[in-house]
VEXKEKOL-679678 format. One record per residue (C-alpha): residue in three letters; y, z, x. Coordinates in steps of 0.25 Angstrom, whole numbers, plus 5000, padded with zeros to 4 digits. Each point is the difference from the previous one (the first is absolute). Layout:
N
<ALA; <Y; Z; X>>
...
//
This chain:
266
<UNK; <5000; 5000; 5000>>
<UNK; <5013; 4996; 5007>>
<UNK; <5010; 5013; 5002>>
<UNK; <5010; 4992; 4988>>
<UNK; <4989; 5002; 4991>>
<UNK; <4996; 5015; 5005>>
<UNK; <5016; 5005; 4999>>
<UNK; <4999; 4995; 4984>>
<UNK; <4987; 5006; 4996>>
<UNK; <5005; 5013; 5005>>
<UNK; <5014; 4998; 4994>>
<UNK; <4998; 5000; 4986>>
<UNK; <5015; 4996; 4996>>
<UNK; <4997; 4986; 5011>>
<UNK; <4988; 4998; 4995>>
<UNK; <5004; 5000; 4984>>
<UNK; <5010; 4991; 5003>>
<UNK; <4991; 4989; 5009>>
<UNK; <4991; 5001; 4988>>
<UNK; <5010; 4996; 4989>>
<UNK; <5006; 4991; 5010>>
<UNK; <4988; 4992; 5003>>
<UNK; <4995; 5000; 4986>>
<UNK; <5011; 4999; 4991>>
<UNK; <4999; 4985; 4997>>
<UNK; <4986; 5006; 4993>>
<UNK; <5007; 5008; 4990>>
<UNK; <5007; 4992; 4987>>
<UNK; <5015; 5000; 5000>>
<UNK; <5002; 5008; 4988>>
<UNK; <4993; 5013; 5005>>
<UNK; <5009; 5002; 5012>>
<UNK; <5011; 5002; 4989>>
<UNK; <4993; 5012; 4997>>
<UNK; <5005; 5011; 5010>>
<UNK; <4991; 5012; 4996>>
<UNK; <4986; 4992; 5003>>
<UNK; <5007; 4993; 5013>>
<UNK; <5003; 5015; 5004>>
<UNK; <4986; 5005; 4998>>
<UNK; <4995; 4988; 5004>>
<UNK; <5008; 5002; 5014>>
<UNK; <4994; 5014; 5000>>
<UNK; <4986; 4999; 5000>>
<UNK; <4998; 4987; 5008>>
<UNK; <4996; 5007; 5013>>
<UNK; <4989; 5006; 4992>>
<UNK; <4994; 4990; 4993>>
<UNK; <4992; 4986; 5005>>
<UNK; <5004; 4993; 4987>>
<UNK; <5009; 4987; 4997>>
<UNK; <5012; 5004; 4995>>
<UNK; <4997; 4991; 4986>>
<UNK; <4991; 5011; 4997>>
<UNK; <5008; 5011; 5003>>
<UNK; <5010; 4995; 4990>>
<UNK; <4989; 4998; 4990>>
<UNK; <4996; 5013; 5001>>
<UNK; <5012; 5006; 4998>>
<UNK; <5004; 4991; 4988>>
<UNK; <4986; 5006; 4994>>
<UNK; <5006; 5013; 5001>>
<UNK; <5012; 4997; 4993>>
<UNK; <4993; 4993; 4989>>
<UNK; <4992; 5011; 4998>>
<UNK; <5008; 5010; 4999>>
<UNK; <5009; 4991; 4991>>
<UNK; <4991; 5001; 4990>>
<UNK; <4996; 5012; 5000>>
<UNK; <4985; 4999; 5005>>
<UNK; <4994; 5012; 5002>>
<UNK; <4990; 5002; 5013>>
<UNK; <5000; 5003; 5016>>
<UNK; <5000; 4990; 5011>>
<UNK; <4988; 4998; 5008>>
<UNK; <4999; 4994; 5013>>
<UNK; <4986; 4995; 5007>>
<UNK; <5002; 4997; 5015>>
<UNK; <5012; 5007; 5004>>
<UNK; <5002; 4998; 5014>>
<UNK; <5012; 5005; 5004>>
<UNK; <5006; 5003; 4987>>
<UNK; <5010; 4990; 4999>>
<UNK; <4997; 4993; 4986>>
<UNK; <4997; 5013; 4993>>
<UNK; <5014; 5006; 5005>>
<UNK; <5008; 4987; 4996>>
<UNK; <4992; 5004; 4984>>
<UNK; <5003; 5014; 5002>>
<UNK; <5017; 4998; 5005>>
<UNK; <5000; 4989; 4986>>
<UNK; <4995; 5009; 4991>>
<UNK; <5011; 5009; 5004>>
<UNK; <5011; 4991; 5002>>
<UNK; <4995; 4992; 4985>>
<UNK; <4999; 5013; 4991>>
<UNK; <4986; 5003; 5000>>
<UNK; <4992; 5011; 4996>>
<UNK; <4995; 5010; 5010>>
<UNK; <4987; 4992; 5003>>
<UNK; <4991; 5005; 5010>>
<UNK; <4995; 4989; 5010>>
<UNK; <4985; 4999; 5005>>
<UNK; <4999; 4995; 5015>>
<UNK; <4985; 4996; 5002>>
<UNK; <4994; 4997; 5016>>
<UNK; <4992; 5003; 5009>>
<UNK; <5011; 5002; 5011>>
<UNK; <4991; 4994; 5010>>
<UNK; <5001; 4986; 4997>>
<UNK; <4992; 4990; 4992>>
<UNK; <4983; 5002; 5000>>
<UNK; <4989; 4989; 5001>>
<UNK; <5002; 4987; 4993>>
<UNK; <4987; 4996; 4993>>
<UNK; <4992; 4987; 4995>>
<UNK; <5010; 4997; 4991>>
<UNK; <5012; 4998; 5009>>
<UNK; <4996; 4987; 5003>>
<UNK; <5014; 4997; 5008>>
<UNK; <4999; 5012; 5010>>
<UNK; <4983; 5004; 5001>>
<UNK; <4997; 4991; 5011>>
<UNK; <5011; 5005; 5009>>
<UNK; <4998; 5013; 4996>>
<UNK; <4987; 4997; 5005>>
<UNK; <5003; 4994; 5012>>
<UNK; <5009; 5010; 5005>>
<UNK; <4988; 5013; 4996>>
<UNK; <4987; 4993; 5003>>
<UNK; <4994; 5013; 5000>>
<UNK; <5004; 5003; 4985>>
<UNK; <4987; 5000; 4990>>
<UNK; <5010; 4998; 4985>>
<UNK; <4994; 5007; 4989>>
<UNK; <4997; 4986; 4991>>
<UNK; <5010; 4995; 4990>>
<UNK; <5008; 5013; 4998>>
<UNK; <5003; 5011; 5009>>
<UNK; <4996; 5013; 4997>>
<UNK; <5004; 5008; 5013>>
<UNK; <5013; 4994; 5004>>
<UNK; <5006; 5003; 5015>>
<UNK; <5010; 4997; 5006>>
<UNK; <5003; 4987; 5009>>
<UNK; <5014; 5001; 5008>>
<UNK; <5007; 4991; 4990>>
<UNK; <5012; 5003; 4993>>
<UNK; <5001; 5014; 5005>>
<UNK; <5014; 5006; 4996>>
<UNK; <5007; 5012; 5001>>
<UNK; <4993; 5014; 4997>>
<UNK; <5001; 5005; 4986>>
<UNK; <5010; 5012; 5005>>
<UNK; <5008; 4990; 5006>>
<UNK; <4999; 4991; 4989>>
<UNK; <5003; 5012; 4992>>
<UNK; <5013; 5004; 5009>>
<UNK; <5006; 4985; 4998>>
<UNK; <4999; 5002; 4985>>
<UNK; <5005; 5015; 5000>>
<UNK; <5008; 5001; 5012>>
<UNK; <5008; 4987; 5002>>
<UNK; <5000; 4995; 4986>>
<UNK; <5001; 5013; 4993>>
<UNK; <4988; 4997; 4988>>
<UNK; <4995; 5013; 4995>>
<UNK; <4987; 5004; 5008>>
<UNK; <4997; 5008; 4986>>
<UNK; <4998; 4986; 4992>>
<UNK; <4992; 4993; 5013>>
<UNK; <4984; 5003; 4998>>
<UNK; <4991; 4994; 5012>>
<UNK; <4987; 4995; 4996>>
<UNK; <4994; 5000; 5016>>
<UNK; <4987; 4993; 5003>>
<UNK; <4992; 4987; 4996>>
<UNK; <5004; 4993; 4987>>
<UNK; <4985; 5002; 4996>>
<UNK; <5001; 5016; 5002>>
<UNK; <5014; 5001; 4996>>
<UNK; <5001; 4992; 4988>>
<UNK; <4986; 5009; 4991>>
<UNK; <5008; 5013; 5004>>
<UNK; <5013; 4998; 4994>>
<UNK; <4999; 4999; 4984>>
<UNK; <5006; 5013; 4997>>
<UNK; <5012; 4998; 5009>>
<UNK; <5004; 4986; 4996>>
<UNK; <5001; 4998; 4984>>
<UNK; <5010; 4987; 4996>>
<UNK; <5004; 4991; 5010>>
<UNK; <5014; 4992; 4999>>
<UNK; <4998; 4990; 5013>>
<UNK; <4987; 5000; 5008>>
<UNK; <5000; 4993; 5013>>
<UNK; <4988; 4996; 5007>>
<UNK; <5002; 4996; 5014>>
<UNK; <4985; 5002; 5005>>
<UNK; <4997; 4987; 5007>>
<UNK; <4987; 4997; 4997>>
<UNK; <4990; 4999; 4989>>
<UNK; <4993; 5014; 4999>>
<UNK; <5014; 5007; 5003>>
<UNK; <5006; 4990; 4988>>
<UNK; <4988; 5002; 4992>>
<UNK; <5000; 5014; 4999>>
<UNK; <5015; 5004; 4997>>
<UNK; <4999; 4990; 4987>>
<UNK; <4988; 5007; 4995>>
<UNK; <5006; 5014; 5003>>
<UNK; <5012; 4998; 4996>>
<UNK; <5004; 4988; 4992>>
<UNK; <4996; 5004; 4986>>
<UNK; <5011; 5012; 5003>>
<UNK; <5011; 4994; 4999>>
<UNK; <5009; 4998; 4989>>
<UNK; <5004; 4987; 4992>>
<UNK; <5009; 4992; 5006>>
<UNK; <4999; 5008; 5014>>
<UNK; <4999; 4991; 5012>>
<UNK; <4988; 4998; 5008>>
<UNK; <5003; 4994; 5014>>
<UNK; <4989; 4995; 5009>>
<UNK; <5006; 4996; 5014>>
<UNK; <4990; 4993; 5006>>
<UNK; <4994; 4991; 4989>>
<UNK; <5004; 4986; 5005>>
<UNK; <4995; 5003; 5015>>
<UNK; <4987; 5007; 5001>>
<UNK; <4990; 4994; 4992>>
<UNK; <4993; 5015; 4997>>
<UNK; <5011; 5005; 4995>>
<UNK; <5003; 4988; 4989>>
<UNK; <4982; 4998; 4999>>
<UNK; <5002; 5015; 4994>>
<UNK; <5013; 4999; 4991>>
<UNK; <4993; 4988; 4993>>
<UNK; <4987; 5005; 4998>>
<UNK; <5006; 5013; 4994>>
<UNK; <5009; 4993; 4991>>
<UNK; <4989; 4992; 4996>>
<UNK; <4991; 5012; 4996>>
<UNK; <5011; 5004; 4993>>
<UNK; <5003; 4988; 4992>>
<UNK; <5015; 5000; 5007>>
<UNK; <5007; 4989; 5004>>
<UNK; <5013; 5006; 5007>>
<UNK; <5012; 4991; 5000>>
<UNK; <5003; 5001; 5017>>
<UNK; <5015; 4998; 5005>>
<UNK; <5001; 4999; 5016>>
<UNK; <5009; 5007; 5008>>
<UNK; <4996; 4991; 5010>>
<UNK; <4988; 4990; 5005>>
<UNK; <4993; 5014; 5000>>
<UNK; <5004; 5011; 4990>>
<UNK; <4996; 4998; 4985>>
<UNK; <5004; 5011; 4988>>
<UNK; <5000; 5001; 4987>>
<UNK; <5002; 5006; 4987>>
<UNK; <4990; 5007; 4994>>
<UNK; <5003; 4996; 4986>>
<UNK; <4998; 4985; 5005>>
<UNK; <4987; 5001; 5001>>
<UNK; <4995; 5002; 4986>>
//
């Protein structure tokens, strides 16, 4: 990494401003006329490995959420360092909502083992652990394999608290496996306004909408960030929509990020 690149990764003020900088031809027009999401936007930047498109998506959620009065928390699967899950929390505040409680699900250690249905990514994966037996299709012990490994959850916890002064009493982290996480946290979660799953891959993917989809509300948002880029991840958001006999009307934030409505579906 050249020392230009190191100075504004440490400096978080330089390196918002390369970010908006270098991708603000990706943003439409009409949404830097709105200060309070390029303000948060600016905020969370250094925190978050996402385009600034969806960003502004996720903050317009927000806002029409609480616009209409939708009842239900904000949960988060694959936090990484917190950046997307502050930018819900700052709008919420900033656009009236209720005092929601926000659901950060990860592992903290990074992604786990793809399996046979990540067709895109399992030869390589492969490859570069030759001595890795996979469980089958699915995987039912997860590990860790050095990819996407972000911040700890204190520190991920300090940034939402500390420099951007969210409540720690409305943060709940779910630590672990999605697979381990996800069975154990009925009693804490109950309607859910915007669920965002960021979990890469198929298993990840697939397990978040069968633990969680059917609690959100009507007309909440459900935001799947990886749906047009890992095959797993769109394999198992279609065939949980077509064992539900739904059809969900996608809008893209970008080449990658689908959301919708719940009410579309039906």
């Amino acid at each position: 990494m050249s020392p230009l690149k190191t100075f504004m990764k440490k400096s978080l003020t330089v390196h918002s401003i390369y970010r908006l900088v270098r991708d603000a031809r990706d943003v439409p027009t009409r949404k830097w006329l709105q200060p309070e999401q390029v303000s948060t936007v600016f905020k969370v930047l250094p925190k978050t490995m996402l385009p600034m498109p969806r960003l502004f998506d996720a903050f317009e959620a927000i806002t029409a959420i609480n616009q209409e009065g939708l009842e239900g928390d904000i949960v988060e699967c694959g936090v990484w360092n917190g950046g997307c899950v502050g930018l819900m929390a700052i709008a919420n505040s900033k656009t009236g909502g209720p005092r929601r409680k926000f659901h950060l699900f990860d592992s903290f250690e990074g992604l786990p083992q793809p399996s046979q249905h990540d067709i895109d990514v399992i030869s390589d994966f492969k490859l570069r652990h030759p001595g890795v037996v996979l469980d089958g299709e699915s995987q039912t012990n997860p590990f860790a394999i050095g990819a996407c490994v972000g911040d700890s959850q204190p520190a991920v916890e300090e940034f939402l608290v500390e420099r951007l002064r969210i409540s720690g009493d409305d943060l709940i982290f779910h630590k672990g496996w999605f697979q381990d996480t996800m069975p154990n946290c009925g009693s804490s979660i109950g309607k859910i306004a915007v669920l965002r799953i960021d979990g890469d891959w198929y298993d990840s993917t697939r397990v978040c909408l069968e633990g969680l989809f059917d609690k959100v509300v009507r007309n909440g948002f459900v935001i799947i960030d990886d749906y047009g880029k890992f095959s797993g991840c769109r394999k198992a958001t279609d065939e949980y929509f077509r064992r539900k006999n739904i059809q969900p009307k996608f809008d893209w934030s970008d080449a990658i990020c689908v959301f919708f409505r719940k009410q579309q579906c039906y």
